[in-house]
C-alpha positions in Angstrom: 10.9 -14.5 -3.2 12.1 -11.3 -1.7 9.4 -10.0 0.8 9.0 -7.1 3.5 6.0 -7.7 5.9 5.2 -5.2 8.3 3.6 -6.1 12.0 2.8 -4.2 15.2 0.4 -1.7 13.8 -3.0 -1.6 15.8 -5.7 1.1 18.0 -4.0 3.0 20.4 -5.0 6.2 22.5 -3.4 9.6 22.0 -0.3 9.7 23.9 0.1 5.8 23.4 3.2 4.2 22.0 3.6 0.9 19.6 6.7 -0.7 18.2 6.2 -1.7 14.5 8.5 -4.6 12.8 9.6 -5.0 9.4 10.6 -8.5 8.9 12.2 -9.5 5.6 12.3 -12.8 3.9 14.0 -14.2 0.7 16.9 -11.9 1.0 19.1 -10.9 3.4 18.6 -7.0 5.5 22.1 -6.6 6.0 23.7 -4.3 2.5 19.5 -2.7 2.5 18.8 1.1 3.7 15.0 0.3 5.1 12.5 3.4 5.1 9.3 3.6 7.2 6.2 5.5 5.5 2.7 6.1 5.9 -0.3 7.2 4.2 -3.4 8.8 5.4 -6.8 8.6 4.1 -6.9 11.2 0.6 -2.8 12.0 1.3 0.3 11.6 -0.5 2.4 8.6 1.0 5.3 10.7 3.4 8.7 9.6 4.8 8.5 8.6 8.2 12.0 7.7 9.1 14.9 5.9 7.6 17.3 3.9 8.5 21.1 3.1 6.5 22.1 -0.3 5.8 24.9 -0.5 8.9 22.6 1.2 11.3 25.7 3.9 11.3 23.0 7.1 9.7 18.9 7.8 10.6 16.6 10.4 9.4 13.5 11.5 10.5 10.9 13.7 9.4 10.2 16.8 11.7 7.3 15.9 13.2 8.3 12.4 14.6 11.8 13.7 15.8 12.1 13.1 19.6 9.0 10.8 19.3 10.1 7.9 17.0 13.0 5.9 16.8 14.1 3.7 14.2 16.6 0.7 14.5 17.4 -2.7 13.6 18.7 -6.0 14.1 20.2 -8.0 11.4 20.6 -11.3 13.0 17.0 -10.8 12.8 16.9 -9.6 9.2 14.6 -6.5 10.9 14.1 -3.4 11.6 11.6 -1.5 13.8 9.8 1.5 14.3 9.0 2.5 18.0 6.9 5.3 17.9 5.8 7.4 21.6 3.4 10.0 22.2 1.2 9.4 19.0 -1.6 11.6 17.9 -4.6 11.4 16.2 -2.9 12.6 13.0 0.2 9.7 12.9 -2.9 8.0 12.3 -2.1 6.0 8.8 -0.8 2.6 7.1 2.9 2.4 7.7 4.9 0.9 4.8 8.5 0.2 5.4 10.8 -0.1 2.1 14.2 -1.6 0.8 17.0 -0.4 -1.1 20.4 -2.4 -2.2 22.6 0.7 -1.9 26.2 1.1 -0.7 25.5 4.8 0.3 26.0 5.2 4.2 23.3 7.4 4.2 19.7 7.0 4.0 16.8 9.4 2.7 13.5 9.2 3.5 12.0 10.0 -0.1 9.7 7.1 -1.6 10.9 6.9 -5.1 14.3 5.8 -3.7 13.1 2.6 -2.2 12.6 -0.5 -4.9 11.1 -2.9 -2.8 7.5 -2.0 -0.5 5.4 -4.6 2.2 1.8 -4.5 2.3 1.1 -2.0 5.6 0.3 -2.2 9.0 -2.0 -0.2 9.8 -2.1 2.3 12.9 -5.0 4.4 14.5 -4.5 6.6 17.1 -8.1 7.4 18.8 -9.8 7.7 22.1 
């Protein structure tokens, strides 16, 4: 049974950091673009960052540029998300996604992604 399961998510205070993992089981990471989102309380799910299949292309959305990075580690079958400096509004559930793709890009738009974990979620509070 294919299966994304997201970890890492948890309180932290304004200018915090936290690493977030997307483990996969049932298939293998390695020909999948992974794509991290989130959704806020009454807001659309947004793209959060993405990452392509050889690790070769990223994307991030404007806000999280120079504060999140994504990357991963195949022999792990993972990827992660380390995000610095949160605020108060990265607060949110972060999904990460999958695609089978042979592109060697990524994009960080949810209707491209076929296959979601559950969230993790992340609050950013003092």
């Amino acid at each position: 049974q294919l299966q994304l399961v997201e970890s890492g998510g948890g309180l932290v205070q304004p200018g915090g950091s936290l690493r977030l993992s997307c483990a996969a089981s049932g298939f293998s990471l390695v020909h999948a673009t992974i794509g991290w989102f989130r959704q806020a309380p009454g807001k659309e799910r947004e793209g959060v960052s993405c990452i392509s299949s050889n690790g070769g292309s990223t994307n991030y959305a404007d806000s999280m540029k120079g504060r999140f990075t994504i990357s991963r580690d195949n022999a792990k079958n993972t990827v992660y998300l380390q995000m610095n400096s949160l605020k108060p509004e990265d607060t949110a559930v972060y999904y990460c996604a999958a695609v089978f793709t042979l592109s060697s890009g990524c994009l960080i738009r949810p209707p491209f992604y076929n296959h979601w974990g559950q969230g993790t979620q992340v609050t950013v509070s003092s």
